[in-house]
gemmi code that builds the backbone of each chain (N, CA, C; Angstrom):
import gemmi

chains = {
    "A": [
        ("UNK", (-112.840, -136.246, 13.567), (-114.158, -135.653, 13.419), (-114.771, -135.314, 14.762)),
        ("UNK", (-115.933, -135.161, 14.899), (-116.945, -134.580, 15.878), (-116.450, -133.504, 16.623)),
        ("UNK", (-116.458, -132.101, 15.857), (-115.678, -131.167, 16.735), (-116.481, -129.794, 16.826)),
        ("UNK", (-116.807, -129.672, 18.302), (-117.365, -128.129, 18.399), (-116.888, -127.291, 18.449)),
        ("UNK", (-117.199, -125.912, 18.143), (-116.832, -124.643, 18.195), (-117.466, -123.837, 19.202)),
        ("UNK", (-117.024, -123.013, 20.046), (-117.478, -121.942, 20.853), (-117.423, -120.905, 20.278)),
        ("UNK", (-118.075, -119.760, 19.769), (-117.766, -118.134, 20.271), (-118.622, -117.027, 20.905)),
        ("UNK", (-117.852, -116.503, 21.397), (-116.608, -116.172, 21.298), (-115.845, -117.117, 22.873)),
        ("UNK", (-114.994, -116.659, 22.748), (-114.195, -117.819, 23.647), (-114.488, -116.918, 25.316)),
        ("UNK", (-114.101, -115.817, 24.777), (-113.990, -114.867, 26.066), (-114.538, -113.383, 25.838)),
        ("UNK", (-115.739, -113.284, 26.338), (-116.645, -111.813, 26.474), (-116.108, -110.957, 27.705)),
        ("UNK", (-116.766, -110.014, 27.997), (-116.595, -108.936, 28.857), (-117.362, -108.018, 28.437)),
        ("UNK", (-118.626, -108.008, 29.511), (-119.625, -107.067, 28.784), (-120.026, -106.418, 30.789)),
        ("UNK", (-120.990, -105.280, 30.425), (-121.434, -104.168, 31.286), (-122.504, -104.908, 32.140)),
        ("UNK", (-122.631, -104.827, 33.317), (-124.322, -105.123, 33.781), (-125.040, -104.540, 33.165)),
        ("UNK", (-126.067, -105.281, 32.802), (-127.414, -105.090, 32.735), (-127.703, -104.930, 31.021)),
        ("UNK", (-126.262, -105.619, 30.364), (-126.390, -105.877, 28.754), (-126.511, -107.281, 28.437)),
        ("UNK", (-126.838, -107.407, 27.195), (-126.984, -109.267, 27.174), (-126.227, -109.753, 26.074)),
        ("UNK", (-125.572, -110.660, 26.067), (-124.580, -110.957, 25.331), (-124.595, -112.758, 25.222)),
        ("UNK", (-124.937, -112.774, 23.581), (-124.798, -114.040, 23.203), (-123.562, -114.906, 23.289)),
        ("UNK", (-123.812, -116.216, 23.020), (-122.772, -117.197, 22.837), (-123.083, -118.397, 21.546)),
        ("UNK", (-122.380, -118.673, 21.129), (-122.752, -119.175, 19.764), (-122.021, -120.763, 19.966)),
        ("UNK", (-122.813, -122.202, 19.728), (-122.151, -123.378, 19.731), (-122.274, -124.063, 18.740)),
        ("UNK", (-121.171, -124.207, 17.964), (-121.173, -125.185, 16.377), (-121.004, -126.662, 16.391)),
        ("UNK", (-121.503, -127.311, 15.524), (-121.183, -128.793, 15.734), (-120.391, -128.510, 13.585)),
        ("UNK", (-118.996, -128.940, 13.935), (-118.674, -128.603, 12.813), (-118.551, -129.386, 11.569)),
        ("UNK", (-118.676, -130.570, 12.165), (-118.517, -131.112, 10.925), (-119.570, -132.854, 11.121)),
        ("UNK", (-120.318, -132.272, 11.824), (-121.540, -133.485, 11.550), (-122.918, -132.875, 12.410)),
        ("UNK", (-124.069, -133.940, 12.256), (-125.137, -132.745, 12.458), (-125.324, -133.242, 14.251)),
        ("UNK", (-125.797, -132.113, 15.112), (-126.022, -132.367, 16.441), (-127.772, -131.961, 16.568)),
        ("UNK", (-128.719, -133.409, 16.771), (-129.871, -132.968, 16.856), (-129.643, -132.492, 17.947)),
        ("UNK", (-129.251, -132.804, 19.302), (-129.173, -132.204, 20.944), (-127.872, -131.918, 21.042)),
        ("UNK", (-128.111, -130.491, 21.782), (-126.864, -129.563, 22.351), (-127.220, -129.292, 23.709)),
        ("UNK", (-126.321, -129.180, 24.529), (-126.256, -129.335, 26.024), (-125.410, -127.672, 26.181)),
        ("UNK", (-126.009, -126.984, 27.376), (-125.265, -126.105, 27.776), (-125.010, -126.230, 29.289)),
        ("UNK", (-123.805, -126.272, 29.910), (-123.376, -126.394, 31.360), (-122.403, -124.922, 31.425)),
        ("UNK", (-122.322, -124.869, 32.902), (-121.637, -123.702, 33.419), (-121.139, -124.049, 34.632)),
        ("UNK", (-119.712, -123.697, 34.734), (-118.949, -124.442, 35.441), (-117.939, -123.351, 36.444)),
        ("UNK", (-118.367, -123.201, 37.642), (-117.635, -122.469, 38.667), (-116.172, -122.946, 38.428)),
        ("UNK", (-115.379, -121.652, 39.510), (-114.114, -122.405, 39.416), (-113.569, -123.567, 40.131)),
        ("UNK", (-112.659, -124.716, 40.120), (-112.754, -125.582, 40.825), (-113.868, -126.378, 40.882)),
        ("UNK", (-114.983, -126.273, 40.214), (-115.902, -127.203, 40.404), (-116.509, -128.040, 38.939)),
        ("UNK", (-117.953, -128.745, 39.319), (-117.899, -129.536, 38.383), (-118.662, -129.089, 37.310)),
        ("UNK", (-119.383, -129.500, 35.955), (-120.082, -128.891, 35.382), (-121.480, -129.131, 35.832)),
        ("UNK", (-121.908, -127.953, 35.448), (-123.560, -128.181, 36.140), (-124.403, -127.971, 34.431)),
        ("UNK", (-125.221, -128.905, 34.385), (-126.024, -128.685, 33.071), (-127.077, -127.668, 33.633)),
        ("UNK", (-127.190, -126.732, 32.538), (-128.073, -125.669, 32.950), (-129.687, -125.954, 31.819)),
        ("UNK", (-129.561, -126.450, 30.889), (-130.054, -126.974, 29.836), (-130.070, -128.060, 28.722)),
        ("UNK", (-130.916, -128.623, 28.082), (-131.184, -129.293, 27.015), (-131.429, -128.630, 25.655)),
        ("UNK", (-130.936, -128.768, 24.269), (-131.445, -128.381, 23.362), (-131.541, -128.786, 22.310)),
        ("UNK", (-133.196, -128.973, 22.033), (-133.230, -130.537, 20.395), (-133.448, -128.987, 19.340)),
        ("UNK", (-132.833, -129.532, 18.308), (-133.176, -128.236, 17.160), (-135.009, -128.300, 16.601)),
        ("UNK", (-135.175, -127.279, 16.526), (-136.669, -127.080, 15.785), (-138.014, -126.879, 17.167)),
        ("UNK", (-137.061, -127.278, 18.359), (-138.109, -127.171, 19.751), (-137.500, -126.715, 20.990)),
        ("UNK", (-138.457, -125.918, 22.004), (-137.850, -125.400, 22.869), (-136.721, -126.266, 23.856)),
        ("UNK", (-135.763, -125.408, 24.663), (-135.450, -125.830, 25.137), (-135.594, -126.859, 26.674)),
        ("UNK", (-134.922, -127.400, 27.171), (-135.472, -127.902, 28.368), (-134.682, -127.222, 29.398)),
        ("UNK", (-135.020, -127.203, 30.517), (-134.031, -125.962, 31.271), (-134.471, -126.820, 32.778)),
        ("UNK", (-132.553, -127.018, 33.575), (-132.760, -127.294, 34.613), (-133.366, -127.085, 35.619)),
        ("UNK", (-133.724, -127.643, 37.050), (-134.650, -126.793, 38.264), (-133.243, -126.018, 38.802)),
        ("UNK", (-134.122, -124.244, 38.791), (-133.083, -123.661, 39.649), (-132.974, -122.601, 38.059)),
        ("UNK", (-132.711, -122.836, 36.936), (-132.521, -122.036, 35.660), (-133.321, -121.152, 35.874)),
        ("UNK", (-133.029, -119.983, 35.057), (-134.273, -119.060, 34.797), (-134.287, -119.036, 33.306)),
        ("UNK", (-134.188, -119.391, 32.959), (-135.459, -119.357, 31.348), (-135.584, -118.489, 30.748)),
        ("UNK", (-135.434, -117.501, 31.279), (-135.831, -115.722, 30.879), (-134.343, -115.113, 31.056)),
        ("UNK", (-133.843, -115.317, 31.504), (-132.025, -114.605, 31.869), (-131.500, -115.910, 31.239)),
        ("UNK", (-131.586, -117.175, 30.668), (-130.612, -117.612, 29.589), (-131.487, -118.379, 28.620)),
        ("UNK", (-131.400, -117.626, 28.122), (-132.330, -117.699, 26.535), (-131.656, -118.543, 25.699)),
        ("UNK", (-132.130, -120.014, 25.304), (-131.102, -120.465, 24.687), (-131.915, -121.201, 22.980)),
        ("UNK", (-131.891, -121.272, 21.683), (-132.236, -121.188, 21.012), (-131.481, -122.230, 19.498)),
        ("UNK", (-132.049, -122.910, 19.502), (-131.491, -124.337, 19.041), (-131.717, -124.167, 16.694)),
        ("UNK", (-131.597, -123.386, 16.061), (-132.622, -123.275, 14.921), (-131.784, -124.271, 14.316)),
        ("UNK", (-131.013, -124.230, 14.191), (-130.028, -125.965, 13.275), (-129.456, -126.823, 13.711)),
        ("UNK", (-129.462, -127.558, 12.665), (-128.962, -129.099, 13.180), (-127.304, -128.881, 14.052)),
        ("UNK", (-126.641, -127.772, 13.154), (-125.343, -127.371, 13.753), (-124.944, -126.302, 14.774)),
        ("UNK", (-126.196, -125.635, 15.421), (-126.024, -124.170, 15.542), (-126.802, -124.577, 16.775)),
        ("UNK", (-126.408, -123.801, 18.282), (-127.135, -123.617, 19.651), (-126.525, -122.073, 20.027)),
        ("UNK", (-127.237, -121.558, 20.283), (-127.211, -119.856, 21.262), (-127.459, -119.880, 22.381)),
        ("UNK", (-126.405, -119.228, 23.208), (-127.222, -119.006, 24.273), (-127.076, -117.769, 24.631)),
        ("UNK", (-128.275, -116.885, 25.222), (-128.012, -115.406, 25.422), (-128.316, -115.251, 26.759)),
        ("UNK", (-127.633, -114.748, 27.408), (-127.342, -114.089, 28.544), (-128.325, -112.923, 28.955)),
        ("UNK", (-129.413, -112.565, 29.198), (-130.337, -111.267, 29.061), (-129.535, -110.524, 30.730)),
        ("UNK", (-129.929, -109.414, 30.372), (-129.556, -108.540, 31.484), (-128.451, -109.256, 32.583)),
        ("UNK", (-127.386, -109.192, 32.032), (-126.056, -109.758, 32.990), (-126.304, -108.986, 33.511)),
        ("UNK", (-125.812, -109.812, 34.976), (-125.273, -109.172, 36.304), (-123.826, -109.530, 36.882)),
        ("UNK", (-122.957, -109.281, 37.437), (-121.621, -109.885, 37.811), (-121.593, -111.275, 38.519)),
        ("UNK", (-122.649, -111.889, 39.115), (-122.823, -113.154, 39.777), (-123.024, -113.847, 37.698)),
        ("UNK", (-123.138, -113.440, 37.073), (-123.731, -114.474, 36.143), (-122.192, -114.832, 35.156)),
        ("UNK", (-121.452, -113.818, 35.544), (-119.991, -114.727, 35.193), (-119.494, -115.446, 35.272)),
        ("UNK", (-118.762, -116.655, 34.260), (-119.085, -117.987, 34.773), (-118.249, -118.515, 33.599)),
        ("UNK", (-117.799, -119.571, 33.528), (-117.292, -119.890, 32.452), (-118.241, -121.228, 31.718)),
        ("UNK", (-118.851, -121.146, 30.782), (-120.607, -121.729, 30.026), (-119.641, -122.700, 29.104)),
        ("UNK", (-120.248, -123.816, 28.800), (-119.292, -124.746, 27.802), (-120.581, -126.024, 27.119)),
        ("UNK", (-120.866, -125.696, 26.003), (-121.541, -126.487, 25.384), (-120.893, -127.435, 25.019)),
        ("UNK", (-121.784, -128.571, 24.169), (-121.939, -129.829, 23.820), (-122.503, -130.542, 22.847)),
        ("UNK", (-122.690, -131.174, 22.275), (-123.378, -131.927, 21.142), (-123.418, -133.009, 21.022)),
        ("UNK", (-124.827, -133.642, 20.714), (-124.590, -135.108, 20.565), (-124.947, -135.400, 18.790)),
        ("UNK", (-124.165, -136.382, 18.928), (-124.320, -136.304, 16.898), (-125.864, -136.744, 16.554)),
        ("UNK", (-126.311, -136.703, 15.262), (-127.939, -137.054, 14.951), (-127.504, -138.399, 14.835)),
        ("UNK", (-128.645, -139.340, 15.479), (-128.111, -140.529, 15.305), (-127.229, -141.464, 15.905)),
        ("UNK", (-126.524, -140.814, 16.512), (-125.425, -141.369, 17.731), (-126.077, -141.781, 18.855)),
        ("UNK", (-125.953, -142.774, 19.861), (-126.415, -143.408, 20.776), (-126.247, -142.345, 22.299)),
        ("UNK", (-125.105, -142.165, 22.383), (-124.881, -141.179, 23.939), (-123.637, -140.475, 24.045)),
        ("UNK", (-123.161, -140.839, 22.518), (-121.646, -139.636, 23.456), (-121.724, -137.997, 22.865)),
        ("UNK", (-121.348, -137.394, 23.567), (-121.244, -135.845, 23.684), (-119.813, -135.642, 23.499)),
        ("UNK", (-119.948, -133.987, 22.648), (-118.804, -133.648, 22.037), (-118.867, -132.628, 22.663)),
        ("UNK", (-117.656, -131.547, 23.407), (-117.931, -130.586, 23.783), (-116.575, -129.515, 23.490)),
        ("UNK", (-117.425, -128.600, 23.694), (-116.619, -126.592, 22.868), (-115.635, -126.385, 23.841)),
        ("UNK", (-115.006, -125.772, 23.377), (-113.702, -125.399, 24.232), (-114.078, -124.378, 25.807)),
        ("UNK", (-115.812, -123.989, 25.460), (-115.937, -123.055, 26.268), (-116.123, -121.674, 26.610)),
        ("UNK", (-116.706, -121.133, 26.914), (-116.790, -119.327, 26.870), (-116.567, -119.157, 28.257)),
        ("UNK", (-115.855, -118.092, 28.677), (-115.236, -117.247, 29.883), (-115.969, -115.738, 29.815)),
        ("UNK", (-117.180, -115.942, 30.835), (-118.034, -114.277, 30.695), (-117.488, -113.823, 31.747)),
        ("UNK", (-117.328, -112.761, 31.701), (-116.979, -111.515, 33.141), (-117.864, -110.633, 32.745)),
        ("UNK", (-118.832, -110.584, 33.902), (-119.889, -109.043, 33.874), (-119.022, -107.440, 34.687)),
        ("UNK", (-119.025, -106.897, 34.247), (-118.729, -105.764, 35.194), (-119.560, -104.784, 35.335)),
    ],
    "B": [
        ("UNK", (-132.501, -140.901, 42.156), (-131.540, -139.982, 40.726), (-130.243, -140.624, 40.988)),
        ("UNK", (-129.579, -140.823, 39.579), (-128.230, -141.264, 39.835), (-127.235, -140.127, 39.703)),
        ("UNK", (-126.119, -140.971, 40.639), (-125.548, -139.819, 41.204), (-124.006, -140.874, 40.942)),
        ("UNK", (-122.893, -139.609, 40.629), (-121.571, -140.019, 40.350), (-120.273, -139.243, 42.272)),
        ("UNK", (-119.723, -139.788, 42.444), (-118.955, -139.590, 43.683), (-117.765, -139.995, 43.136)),
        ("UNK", (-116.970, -138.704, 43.559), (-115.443, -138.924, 43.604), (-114.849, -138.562, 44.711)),
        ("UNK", (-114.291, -139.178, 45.787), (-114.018, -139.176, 46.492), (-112.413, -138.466, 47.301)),
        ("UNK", (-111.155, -137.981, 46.201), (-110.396, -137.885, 45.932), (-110.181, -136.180, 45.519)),
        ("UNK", (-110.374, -134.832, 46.371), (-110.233, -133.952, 45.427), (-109.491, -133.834, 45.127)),
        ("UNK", (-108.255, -134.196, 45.609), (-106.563, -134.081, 44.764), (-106.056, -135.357, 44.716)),
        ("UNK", (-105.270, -135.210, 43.808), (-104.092, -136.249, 44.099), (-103.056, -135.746, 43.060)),
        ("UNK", (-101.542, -136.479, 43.924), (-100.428, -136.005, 43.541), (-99.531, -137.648, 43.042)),
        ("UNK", (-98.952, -137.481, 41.912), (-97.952, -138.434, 41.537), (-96.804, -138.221, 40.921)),
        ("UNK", (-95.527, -138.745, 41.287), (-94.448, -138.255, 40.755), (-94.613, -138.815, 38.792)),
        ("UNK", (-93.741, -138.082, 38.072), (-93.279, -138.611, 36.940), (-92.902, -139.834, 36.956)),
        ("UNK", (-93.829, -140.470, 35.710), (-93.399, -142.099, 34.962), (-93.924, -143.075, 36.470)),
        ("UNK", (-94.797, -142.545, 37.072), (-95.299, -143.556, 38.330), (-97.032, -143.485, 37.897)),
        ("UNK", (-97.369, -144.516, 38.790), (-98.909, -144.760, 37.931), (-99.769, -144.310, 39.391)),
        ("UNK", (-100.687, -144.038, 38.837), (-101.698, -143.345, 39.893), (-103.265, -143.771, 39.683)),
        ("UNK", (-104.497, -143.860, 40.472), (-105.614, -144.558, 40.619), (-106.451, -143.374, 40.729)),
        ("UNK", (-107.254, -143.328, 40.279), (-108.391, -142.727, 40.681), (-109.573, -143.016, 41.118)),
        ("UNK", (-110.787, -142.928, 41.803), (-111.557, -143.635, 42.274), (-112.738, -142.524, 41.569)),
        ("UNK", (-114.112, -143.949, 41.654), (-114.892, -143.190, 41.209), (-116.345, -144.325, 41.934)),
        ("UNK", (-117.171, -143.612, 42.230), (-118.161, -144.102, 42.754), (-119.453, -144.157, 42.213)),
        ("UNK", (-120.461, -144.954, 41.797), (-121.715, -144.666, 41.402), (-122.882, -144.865, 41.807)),
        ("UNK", (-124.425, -144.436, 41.624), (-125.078, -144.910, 42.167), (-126.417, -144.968, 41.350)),
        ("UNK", (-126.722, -146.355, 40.677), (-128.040, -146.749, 39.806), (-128.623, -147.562, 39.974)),
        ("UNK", (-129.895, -147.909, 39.728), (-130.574, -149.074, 39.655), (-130.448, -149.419, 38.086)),
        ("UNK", (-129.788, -148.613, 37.278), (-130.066, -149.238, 36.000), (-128.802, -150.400, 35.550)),
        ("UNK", (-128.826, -150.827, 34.437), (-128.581, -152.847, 34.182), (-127.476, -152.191, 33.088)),
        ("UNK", (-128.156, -150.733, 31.961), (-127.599, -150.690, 30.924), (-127.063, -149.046, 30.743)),
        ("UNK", (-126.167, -148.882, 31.129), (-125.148, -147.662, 30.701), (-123.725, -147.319, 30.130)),
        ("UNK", (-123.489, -146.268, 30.375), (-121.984, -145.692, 29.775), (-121.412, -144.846, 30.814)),
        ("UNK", (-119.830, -145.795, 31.007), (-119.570, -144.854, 32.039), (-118.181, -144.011, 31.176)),
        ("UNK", (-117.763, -142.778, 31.521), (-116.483, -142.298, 31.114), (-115.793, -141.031, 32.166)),
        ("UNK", (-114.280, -141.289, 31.472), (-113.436, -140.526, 32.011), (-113.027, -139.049, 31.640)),
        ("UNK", (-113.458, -137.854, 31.330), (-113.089, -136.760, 31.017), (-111.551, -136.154, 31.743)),
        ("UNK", (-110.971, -135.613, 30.890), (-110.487, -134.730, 31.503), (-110.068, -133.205, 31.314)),
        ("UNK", (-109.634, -132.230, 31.904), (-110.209, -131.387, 31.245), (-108.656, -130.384, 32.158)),
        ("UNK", (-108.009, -130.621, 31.104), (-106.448, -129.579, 31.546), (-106.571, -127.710, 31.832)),
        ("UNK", (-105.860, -127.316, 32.090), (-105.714, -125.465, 31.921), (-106.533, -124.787, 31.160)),
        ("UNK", (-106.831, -125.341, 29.600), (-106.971, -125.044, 28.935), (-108.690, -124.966, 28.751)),
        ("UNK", (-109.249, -125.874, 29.933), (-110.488, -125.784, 30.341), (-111.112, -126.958, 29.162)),
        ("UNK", (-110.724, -127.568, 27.922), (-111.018, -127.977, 27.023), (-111.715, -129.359, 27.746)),
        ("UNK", (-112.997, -130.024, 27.333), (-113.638, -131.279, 28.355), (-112.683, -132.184, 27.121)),
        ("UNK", (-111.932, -133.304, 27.546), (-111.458, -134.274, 26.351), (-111.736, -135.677, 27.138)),
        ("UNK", (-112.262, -136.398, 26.466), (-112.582, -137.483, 26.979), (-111.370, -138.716, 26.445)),
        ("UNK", (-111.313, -139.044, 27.718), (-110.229, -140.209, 28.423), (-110.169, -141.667, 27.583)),
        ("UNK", (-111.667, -142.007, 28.029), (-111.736, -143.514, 28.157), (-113.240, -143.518, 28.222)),
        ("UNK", (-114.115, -144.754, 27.519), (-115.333, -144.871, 27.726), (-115.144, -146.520, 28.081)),
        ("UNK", (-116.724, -147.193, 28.657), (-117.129, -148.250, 29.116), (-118.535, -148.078, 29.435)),
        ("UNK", (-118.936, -149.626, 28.319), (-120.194, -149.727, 27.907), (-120.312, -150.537, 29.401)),
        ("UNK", (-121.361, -150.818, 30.148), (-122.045, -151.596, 31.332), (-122.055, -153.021, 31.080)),
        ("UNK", (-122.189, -153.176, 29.834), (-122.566, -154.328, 29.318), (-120.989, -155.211, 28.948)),
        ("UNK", (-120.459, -154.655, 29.199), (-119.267, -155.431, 28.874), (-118.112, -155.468, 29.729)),
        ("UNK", (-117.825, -156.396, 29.766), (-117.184, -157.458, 31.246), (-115.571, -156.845, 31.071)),
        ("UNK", (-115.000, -156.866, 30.089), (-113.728, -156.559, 29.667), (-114.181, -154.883, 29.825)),
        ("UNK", (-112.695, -155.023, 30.875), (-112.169, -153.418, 31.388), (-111.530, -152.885, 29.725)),
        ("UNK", (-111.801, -151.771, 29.649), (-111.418, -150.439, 28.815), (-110.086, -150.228, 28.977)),
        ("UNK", (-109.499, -150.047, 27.535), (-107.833, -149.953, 27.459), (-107.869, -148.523, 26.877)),
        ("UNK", (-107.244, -147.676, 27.027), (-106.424, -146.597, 25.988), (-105.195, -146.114, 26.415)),
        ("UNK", (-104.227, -146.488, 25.750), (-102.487, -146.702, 25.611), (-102.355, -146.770, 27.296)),
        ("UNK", (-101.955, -145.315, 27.768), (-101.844, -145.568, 29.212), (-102.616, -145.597, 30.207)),
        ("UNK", (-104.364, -145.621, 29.407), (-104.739, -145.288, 30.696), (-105.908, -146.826, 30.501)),
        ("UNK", (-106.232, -146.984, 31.750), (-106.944, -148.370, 31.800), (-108.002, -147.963, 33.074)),
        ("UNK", (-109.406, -148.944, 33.138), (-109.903, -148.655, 33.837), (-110.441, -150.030, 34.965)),
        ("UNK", (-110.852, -149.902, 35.846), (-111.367, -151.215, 36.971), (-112.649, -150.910, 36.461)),
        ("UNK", (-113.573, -151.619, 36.071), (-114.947, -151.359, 36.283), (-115.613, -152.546, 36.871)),
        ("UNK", (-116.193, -152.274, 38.121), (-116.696, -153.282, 39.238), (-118.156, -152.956, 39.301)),
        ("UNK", (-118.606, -153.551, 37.985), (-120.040, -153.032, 37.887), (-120.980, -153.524, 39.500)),
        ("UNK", (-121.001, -154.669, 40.158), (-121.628, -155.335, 41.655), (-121.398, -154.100, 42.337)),
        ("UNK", (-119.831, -153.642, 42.559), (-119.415, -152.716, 43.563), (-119.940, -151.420, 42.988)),
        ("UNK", (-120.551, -150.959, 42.201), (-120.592, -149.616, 41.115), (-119.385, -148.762, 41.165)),
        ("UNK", (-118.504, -149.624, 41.031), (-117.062, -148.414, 41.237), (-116.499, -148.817, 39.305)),
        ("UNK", (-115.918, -147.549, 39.060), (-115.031, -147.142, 38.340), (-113.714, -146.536, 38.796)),
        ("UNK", (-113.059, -147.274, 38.577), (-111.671, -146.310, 38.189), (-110.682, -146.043, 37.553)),
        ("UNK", (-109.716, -145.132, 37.396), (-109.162, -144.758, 36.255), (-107.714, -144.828, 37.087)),
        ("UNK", (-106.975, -145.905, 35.879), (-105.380, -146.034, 35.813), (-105.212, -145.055, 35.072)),
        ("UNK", (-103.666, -144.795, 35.715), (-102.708, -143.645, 34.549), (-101.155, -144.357, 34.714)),
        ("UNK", (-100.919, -144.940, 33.691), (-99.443, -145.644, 33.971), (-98.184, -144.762, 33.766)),
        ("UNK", (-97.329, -144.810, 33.808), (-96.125, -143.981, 33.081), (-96.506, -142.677, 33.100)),
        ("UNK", (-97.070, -141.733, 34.229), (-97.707, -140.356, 34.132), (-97.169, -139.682, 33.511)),
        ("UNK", (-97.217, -138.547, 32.661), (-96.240, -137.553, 32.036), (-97.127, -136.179, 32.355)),
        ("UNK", (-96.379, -134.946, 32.467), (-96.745, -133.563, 32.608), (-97.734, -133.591, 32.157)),
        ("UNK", (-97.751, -134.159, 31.018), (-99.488, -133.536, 30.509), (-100.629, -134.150, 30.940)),
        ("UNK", (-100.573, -135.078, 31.936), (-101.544, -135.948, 31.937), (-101.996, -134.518, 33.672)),
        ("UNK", (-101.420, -133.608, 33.738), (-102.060, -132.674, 35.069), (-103.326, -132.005, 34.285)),
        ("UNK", (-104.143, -132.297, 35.134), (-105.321, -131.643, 34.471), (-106.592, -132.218, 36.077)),
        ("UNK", (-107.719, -131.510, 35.734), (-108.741, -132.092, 36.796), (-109.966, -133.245, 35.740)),
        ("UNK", (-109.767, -134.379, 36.473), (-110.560, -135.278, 35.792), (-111.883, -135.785, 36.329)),
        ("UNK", (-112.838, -135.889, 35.299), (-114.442, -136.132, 35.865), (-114.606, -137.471, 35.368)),
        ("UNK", (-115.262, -138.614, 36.133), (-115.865, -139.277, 35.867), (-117.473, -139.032, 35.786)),
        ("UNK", (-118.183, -139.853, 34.840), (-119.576, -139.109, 34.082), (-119.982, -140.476, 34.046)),
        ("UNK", (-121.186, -140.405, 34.090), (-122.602, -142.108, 34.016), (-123.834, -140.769, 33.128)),
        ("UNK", (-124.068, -142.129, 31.734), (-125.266, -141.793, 31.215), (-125.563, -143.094, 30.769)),
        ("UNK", (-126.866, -142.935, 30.569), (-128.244, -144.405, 30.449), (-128.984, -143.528, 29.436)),
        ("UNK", (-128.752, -143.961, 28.181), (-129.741, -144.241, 27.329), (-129.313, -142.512, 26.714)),
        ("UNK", (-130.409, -141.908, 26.335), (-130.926, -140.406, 25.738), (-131.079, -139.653, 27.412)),
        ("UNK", (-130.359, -139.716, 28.543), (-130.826, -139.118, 29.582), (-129.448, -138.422, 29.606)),
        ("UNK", (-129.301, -137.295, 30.547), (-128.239, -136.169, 30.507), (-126.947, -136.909, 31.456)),
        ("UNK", (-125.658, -136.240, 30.880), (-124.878, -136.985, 31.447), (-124.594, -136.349, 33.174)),
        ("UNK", (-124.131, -136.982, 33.658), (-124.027, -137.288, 35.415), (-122.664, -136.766, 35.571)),
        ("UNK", (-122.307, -135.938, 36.364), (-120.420, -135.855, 36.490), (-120.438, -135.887, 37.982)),
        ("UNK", (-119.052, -136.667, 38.268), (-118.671, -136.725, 39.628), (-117.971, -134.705, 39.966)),
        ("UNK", (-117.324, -134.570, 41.261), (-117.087, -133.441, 41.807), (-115.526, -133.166, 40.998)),
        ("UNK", (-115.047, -134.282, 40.331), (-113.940, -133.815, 40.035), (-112.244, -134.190, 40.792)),
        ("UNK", (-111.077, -134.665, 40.476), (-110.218, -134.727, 41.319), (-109.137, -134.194, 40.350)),
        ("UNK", (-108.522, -133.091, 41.382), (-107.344, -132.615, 40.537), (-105.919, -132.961, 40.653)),
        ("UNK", (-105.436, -133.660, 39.451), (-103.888, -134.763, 39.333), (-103.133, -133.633, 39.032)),
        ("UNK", (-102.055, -133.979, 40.278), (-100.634, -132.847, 39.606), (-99.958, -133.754, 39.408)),
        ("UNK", (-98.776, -133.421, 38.376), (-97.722, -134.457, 38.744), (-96.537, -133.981, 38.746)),
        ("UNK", (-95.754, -134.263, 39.494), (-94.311, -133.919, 40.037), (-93.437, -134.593, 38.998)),
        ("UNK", (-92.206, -133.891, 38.803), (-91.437, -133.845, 37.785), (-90.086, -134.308, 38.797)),
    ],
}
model = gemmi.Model(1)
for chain_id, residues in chains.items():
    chain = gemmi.Chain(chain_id)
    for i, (resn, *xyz) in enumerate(residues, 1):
        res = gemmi.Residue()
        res.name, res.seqid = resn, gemmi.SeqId(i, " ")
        for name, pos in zip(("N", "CA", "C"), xyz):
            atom = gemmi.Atom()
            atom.name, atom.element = name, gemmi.Element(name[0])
            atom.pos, atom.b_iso = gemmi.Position(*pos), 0.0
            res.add_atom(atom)
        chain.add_residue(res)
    model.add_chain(chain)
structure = gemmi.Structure()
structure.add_model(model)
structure.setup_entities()
């Protein structure tokens, strides 16, 4: 059990288009979903917090407005990308913590964006 | 703020030989969770090994075992009998309570065949 879903796995979209990402908790409910983005060679950086039914919490340094991220179910986290630019390519990898569970996190296989 | 240190960005071990990893921490807190991720080619985060703070007895899973020197705040991660698949880059992570998890920089295990 406790298994997330990413999609899409791997985008490729234009500057200056915005392109969602979709994170499932599949088979139990995740009140908090975590989104990190992770250079190459390096470590994950949490970019956000997300409890369902309330905004998100967003790291110092995030912009808020260029990753729009949107929590409406217990199973379901978005995150949208507004006006990519080629620096915002990155490979993004959510998370979930189960409702009810004390501290462990389940996490998606991952999305691979390339802006061009 | 607590903060996770790995000290190690590579390391190399031949096949069926056991290898250490080091991991460093830094809290004032009494009550946490520390764990081992690792996270192969495939980019997938899969977690290793966990260890509650609170408990004195080191963490077993088949081959991999851990030191936890809660005085010293060190963690680290055994790998006995290495096999190909165990190459991947591995994070050690500290979380306390409902607060976000902590990851060290990462050290990447090859292993020689």
């Amino acid at each position: 059990g406790a298994v997330v879903s990413q999609h899409p796995s791997w985008v490729i979209c234009k500057s200056g288009t915005s392109v969602k990402i979709e994170c499932r908790s599949l088979d139990f409910q995740a009140t908090t979903m975590f989104w990190y983005r992770q250079f190459p060679k390096q470590s994950l950086m949490l970019m956000a917090t997300s409890n369902e039914g309330s905004k998100a919490t967003y790291e110092q340094g995030v912009e808020k407005d260029k990753f729009l991220i949107n929590h409406a179910s217990l199973t379901l986290s978005t995150l949208t990308v507004t006006s990519a630019h080629p620096e915002d390519s990155s490979f993004y990898i959510c998370s979930a913590k189960r409702a009810g569970g004390p501290y462990e996190q389940y996490f998606g296989p991952g999305t691979r964006l390339t802006v061009t | 703020a607590q903060t996770v240190t790995q000290s190690q960005p590579e390391m190399s071990v031949q096949e069926a030989e056991t290898v250490t990893l080091s991991c460093t921490y830094d809290t004032s807190e009494s009550d946490y969770y520390l764990f081992w991720y690792k996270q192969p080619p495939s980019r997938q985060m899969i977690l290793v090994i966990r260890q509650e703070a609170y408990k004195q007895q080191n963490a077993t899973e088949n081959r991999f075992s851990v030191n936890f020197q809660k005085a010293a705040k060190s963690f680290s991660l055994k790998i006995s009998d290495s096999q190909l698949g165990d190459a991947a880059m591995y994070f050690c992570a500290y979380i306390r309570g409902a607060q976000k998890l902590v990851f060290g920089q990462g050290t990447r295990l090859t292993i020689n065949p």
